[in-house]
Residue, then its C-alpha position, 0 to 999 in steps of 0.5 A: x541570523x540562521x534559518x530554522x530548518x524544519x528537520x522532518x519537513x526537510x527528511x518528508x521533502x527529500x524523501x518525495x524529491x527522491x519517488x520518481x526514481x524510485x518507482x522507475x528503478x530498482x533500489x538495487x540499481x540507485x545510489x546515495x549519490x543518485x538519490x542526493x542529485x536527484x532530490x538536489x542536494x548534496x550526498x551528506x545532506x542525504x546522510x545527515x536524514x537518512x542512513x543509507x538509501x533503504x530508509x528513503x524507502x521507507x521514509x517515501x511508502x510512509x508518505x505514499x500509505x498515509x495519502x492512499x488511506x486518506x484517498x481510499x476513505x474518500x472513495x470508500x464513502x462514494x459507493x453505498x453497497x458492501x460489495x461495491x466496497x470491497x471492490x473499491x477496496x481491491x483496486x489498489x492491486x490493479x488501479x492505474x491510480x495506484x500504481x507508484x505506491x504498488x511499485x513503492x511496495x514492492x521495493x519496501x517488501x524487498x528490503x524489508x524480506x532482505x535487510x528488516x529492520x525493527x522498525x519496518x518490520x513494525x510498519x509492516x505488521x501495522x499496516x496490515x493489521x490496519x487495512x485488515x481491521x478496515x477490510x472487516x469493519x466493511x464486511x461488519x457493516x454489511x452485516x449490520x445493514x443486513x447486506x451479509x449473513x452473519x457468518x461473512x465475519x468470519x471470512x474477512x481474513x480469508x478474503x484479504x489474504x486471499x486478495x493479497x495473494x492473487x496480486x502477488x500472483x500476478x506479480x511474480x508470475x503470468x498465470x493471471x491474464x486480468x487481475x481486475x477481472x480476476x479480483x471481480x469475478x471472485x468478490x462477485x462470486x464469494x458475495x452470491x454466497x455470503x448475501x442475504x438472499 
């Protein structure tokens, strides 16, 4: 009798046996042959879930975004204070912890600023659209317990485009010596103003 193969437990299990060599090279650099050896199956079975090594990508940041959610809501109810919240937020752009899923990022940003496909393209915006709204929903909160003046609202985008921004910044130049004391020193400096007093 033929065995049923799990067809996306079987794409979710490549894609993971495929994440070390990701994160330690350049997409650039790997090939299907590469990947296919790596995950220990042969070049066709790659083939037959993917088709070619970009949507491994993209198959992996899935996974890897959806674990960081479930992790970050975890540690986002271990700390009481708003602004302990959005520094528990920020770390993801300097956290060790982190670091695999920030390299997956940047190879997913590459591709998709290279060769966007709809799909990605509807994963990027969603995934910013989520972590912006969650982002909010902390600063709402803030206001709710009457941590932050009402106006604060209106700077969450602000705040995230900004947080964003000085981590690209780190990335791609050598202008910011410590981006965890950077990203620090600025919450602590925006929340002296938008504090209830």
């Amino acid at each position: 009798m033929a065995r049923i193969v799990d067809k996306e437990q079987k794409k979710r299990d490549i894609a993971l046996a495929c994440k070390d060599m990701v994160v330690k090279n350049n997409i650039n650099t790997l090939t299907v042959s590469s990947l296919a050896k790596a995950a220990k199956v042969g070049k066709g079975t790659i083939y037959e879930y993917f088709q070619n090594k970009e949507e491994i990508v993209f198959e992996i940041i899935t996974i890897m975004m959806e674990e960081h959610r479930i992790a970050l809501t975890k540690k986002l109810e271990s700390v009481e204070s708003t602004r302990d919240k959005v520094k528990k937020f920020s770390e993801f752009f300097y956290s060790e912890e982190d670091y695999e899923l920030r390299e997956m990022y940047k190879e997913f940003t590459a591709i998709s600023l290279m060769t966007p496909t709809d799909e990605m393209i509807e994963f990027q915006s969603n995934s910013i659209s989520t972590y912006y709204e969650w982002f909010e929903s902390i600063v709402q909160e803030g206001i709710d317990k009457g941590e932050l003046i009402p106006d604060a609202i209106n700077l969450s985008r602000g705040l995230f485009v900004v947080g964003k921004g000085m981590y690209v910044t780190d990335v791609v130049s050598t202008t910011i010596y410590d981006l965890e004391e950077e990203f620090n020193l600025f919450i602590d400096s925006v929340f002296s103003l938008l504090e209830v007093k």
